[in-house]
C-alpha positions as CSV (number, residue, x, y, z in Angstrom):
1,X,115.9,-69.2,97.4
2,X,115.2,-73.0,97.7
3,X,114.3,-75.2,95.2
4,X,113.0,-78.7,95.9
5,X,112.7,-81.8,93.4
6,X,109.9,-83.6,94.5
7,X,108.9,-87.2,94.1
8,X,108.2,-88.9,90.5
9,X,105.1,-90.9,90.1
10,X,103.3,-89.9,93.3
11,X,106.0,-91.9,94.9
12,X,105.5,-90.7,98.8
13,X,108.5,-89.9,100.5
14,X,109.7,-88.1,103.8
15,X,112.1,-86.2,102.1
16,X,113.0,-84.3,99.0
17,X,115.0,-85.9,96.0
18,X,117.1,-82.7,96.1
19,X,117.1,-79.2,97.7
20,X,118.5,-76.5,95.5
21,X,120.2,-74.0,98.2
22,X,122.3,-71.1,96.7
23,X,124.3,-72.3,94.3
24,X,124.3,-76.2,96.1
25,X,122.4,-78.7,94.6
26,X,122.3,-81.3,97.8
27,X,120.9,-85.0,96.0
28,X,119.4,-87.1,98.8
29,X,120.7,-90.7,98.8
30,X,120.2,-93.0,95.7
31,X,119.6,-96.5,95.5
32,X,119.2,-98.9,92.5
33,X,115.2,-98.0,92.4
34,X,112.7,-97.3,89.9
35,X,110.4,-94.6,89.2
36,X,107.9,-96.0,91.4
37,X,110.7,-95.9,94.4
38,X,110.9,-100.1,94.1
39,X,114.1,-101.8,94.5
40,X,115.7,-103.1,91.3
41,X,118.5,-105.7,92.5
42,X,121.5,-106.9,90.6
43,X,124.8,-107.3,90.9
44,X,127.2,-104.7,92.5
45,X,128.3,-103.2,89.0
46,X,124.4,-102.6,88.7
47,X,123.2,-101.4,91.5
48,X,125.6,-98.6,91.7
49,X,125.1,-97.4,87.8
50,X,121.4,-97.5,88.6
51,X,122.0,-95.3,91.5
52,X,124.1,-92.7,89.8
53,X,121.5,-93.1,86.6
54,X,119.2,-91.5,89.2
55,X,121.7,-88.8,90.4
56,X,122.3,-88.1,87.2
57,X,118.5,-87.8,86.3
58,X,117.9,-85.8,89.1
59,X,121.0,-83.2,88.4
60,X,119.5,-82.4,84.8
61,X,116.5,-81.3,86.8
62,X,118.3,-78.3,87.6
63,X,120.3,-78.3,84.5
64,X,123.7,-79.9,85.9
65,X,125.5,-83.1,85.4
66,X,128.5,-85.2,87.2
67,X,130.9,-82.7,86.6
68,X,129.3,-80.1,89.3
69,X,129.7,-82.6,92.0
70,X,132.0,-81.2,94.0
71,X,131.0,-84.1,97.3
72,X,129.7,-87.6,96.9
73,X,128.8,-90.0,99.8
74,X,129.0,-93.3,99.0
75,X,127.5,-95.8,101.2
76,X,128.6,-99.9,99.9
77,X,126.9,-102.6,101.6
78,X,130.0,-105.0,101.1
79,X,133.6,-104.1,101.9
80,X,134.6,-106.7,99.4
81,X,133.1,-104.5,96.8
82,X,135.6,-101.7,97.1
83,X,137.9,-102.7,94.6
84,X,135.3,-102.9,92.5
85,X,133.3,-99.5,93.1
86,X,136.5,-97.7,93.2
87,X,137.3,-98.4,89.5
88,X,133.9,-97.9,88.8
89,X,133.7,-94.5,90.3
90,X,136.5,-93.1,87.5
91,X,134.1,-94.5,84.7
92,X,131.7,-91.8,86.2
93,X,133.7,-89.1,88.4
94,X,136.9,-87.3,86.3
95,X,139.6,-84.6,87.2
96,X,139.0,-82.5,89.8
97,X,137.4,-85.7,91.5
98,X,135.0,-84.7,93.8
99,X,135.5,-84.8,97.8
100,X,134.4,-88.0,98.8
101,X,133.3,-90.5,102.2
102,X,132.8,-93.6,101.7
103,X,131.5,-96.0,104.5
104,X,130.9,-100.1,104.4
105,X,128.1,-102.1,106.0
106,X,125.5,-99.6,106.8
107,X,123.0,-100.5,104.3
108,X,120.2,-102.7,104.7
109,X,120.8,-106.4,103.0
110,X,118.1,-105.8,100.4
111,X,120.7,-103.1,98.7
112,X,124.3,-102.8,97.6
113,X,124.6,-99.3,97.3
114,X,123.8,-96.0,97.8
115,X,125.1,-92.9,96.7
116,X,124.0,-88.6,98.0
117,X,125.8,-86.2,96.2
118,X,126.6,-82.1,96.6
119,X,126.4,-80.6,92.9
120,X,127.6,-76.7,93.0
121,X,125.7,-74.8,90.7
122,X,127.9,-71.2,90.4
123,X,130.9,-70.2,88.0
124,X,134.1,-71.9,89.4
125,X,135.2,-74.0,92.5
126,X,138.6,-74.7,93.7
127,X,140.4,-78.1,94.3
128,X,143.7,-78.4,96.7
């Protein structure tokens, strides 16, 4: 069975904020944006706890939180912001940290971040 999340607000989008399939959650990608789907800038720091604010709102949805992501794609507009997302990500991610890809420069200039996320929603998981 599939269960979708769809947009707040009347916000139109092409896609759904997340597709519940199984026991996978899969969280389409998160930007530092409002309710309305506008773009709230800021610094780096910002940007990326806005975006996982909206993972996170979206996850409770379906009754989960950061500790059922078991896959996060990160997606950060500067390289020289690395450092900086990487220490940020253990404020938000703990032991067993989820998998993880993380690619530089592939955002537009009017964002810093993005984040999409795989949340399992069964009994247990392994990590090797």
């Amino acid at each position: 069975m599939t269960q979708t999340t769809p947009a707040r607000d009347g916000h139109t989008t092409n896609f759904s904020r997340a597709v519940r399939a199984g026991d996978f959650v899969f969280v389409s990608g998160q930007a530092s944006v409002n309710d309305r789907g506008q773009i709230v800038p800021g610094s780096f720091a910002d940007e990326m706890h806005r975006s996982i604010e909206n993972v996170r709102d979206i996850l409770a949805e379906f009754n989960l939180d950061l500790a059922e992501v078991v896959k996060v794609s990160a997606y950060v507009q500067d390289p020289g912001d690395l450092a900086e997302f990487n220490r940020l990500y253990r404020s938000f991610f703990s032991h067993p940290l989820p998998a993880r890809t993380t690619l530089t420069n592939c955002l537009t200039d009017a964002i810093k971040f993005e984040i999409d996320v795989v949340a399992y929603a069964g009994t247990s998981h392994a990590v090797i």
